[in-house]
Structures are given as C-alpha cells and as structure tokens.
C-alpha positions in Angstrom: 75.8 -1.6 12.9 76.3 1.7 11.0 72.8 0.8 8.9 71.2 0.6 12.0 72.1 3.5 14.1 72.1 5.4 11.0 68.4 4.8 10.8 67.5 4.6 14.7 70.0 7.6 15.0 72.7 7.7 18.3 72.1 6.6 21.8 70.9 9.3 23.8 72.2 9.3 27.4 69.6 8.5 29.8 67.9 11.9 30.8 67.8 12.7 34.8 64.7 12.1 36.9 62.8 15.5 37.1 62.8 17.1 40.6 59.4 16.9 42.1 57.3 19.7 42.4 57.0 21.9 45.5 53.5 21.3 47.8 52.7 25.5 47.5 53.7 25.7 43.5 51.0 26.0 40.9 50.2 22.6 39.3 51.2 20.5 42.3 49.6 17.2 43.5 46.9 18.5 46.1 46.8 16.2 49.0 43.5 14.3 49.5 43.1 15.2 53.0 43.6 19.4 52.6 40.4 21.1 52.5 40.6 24.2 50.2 39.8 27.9 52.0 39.5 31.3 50.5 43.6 31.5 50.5 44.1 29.1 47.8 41.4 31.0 45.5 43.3 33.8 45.8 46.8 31.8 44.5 45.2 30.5 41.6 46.6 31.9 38.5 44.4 34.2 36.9 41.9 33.1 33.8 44.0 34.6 30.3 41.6 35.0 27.2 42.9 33.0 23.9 45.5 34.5 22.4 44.6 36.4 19.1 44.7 35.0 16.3 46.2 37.9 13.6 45.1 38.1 9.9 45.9 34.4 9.3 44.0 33.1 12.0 40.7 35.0 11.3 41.4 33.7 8.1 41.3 30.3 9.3 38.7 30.6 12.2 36.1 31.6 9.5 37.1 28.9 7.0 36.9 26.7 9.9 33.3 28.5 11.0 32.1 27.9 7.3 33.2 24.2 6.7 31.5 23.1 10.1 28.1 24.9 9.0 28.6 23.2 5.6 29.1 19.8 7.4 26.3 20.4 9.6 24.0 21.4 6.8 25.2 18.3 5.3 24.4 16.3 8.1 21.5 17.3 8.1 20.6 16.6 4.5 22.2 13.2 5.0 19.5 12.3 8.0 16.7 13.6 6.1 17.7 11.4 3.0 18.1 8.7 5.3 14.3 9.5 7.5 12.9 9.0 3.8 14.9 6.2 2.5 13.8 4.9 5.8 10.5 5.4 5.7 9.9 4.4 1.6 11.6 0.9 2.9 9.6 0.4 5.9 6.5 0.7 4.0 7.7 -1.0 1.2 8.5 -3.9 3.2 4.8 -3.2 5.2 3.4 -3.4 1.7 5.4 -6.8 0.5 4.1 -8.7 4.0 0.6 -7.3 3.3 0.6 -8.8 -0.1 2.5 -12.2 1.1 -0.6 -12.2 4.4 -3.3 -11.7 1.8 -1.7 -14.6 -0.7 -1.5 -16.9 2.5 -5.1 -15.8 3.5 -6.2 -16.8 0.2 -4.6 -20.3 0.2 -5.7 -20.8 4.1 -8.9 -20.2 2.6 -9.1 -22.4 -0.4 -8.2 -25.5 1.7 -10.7 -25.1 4.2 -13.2 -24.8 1.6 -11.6 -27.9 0.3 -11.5 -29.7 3.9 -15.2 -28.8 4.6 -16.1 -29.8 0.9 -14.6 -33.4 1.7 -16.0 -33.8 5.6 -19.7 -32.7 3.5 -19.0 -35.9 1.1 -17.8 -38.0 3.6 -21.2 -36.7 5.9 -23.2 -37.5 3.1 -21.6 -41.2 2.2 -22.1 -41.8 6.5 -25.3 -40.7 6.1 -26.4 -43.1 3.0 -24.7 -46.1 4.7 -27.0 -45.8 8.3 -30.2 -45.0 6.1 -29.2 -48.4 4.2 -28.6 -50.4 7.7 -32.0 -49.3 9.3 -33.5 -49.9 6.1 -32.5 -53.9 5.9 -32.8 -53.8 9.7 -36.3 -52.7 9.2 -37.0 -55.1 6.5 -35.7 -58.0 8.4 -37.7 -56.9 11.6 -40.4 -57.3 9.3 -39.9 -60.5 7.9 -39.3 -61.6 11.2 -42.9 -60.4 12.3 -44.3 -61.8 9.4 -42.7 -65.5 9.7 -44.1 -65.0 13.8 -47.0 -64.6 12.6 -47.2 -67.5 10.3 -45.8 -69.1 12.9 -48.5 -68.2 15.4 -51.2 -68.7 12.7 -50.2 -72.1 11.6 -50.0 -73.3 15.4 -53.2 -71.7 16.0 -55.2 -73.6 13.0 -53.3 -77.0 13.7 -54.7 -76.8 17.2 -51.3 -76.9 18.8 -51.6 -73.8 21.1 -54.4 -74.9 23.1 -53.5 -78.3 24.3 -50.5 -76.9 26.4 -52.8 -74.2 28.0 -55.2 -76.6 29.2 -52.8 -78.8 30.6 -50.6 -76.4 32.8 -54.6 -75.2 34.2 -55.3 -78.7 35.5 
C-alpha cells in the first residue's frame, strides 16, 4: 500500500462545493428571459489592452513573427511544388491513355480490316456458287427445251399430233 500511495500521492479531502455566483456579478449566468438595456453596458468591465510583453517577449513575439512568415513562405513553396508535380502527372498520365487509345485504335483497326477482308472472300465464294447454280439451271432448262422439242418434232413427223386434233373437232 505504501508503493501505491507513494506513487498516486495521499488522499486529498474532498474539496467543498463552490458557492454559486450572485445574478448582478460579472461573469454570472444571464437568464434567457432578461432582455439587455443600456444599464448593463455600462457594468461591463472595461476592454484592457494585452499586457506588455518586456525585452523577452519582444524577443519572442518577433521569433514567433519570423518562423510563421518562414512557414508560410514554405507553404507556399510546398503548394507550388505540389501545383507542378500535379500538373507533370496529370499530363503524364493524359499522355500514357493517349498512347494506350491510339495502340487500341490501331488494333480496332486491323481487325476490321481483317473482318471486312473475310466477309469480301466469303462475298466472293457466295457469289461463285449462285453463278454455278443458274449456270446448270440454265443448261438443264435448255436440255429440257431441246428434248421438247425432239419430242414435239418426232410426234409431228410420226403423224401422232394430228389424229387427236381431228378427233376432239368431230
């Protein structure tokens, strides 16, 4: 227990409650509901200037003057190294996604010329195989015509086409 006090020091005896303050003394709780009048201004205390300083203090109030304007000058030199650091990275990066738009413009490019190469071959192979179809079609539209015609020309000299026109005009 002696370690202990020792280090947290005695007990003090419990301190009694401060009186309250009087209504009319400076520094006093103002009650919401009193409106202030010219009295009151005149009970305020009055405005002191700061206390001077002496030797010492002018001492320090000019140290102190001097380090703020060398922190502000620094600052200052900080956010117009970091305006430019800023500025050399944003186009940096403007310069990076130009180069990586123009790389993906290039590609974009080569497979359409690709694609459209392909859709011309595949055109091309389309357009052999229906030249070839109307071809034979034509050809067998022509044998066809021909072998009518044989047809009709063999009936004719064997006599058969006239016998069943006579009969259906009786």
């Amino acid at each position: 227990m002696g370690l202990i006090s020792s280090i947290f020091g005695p007990k003090k005896a419990a301190q009694p409650a401060l009186p309250a303050p009087k209504a009319d003394a400076p520094g006093a709780p103002v009650p919401v509901s009193a409106q202030p009048t010219i009295d009151d201004a005149a009970n305020l205390p009055p405005i002191t200037p700061p206390a001077k300083l002496g030797w010492i203090g002018g001492i320090k109030q000019r140290l102190k003057g001097e380090v703020d304007e060398y922190v502000n000058e620094k600052t200052e030199e900080a956010r117009a190294m970091a305006e430019q650091f800023r500025a050399d990275t944003l186009s940096q990066v403007k310069t990076q996604a130009f180069e990586l738009l123009d790389i993906t413009e290039q590609r974009i490019d080569k497979k359409l010329a690709e694609i459209e190469k392909l859709l011309d071959e595949r055109l091309q192979q389309e357009l052999k195989m229906r030249l070839r179809a109307m071809i034979w079609t034509l050809a067998f539209v022509l044998l066809m015509a021909i072998v009518s015609m044989v047809y009709v020309w063999a009936k004719h000299e064997a006599g058969l086409d006239k016998a069943p026109a006579e009969s259906t005009r009786k």
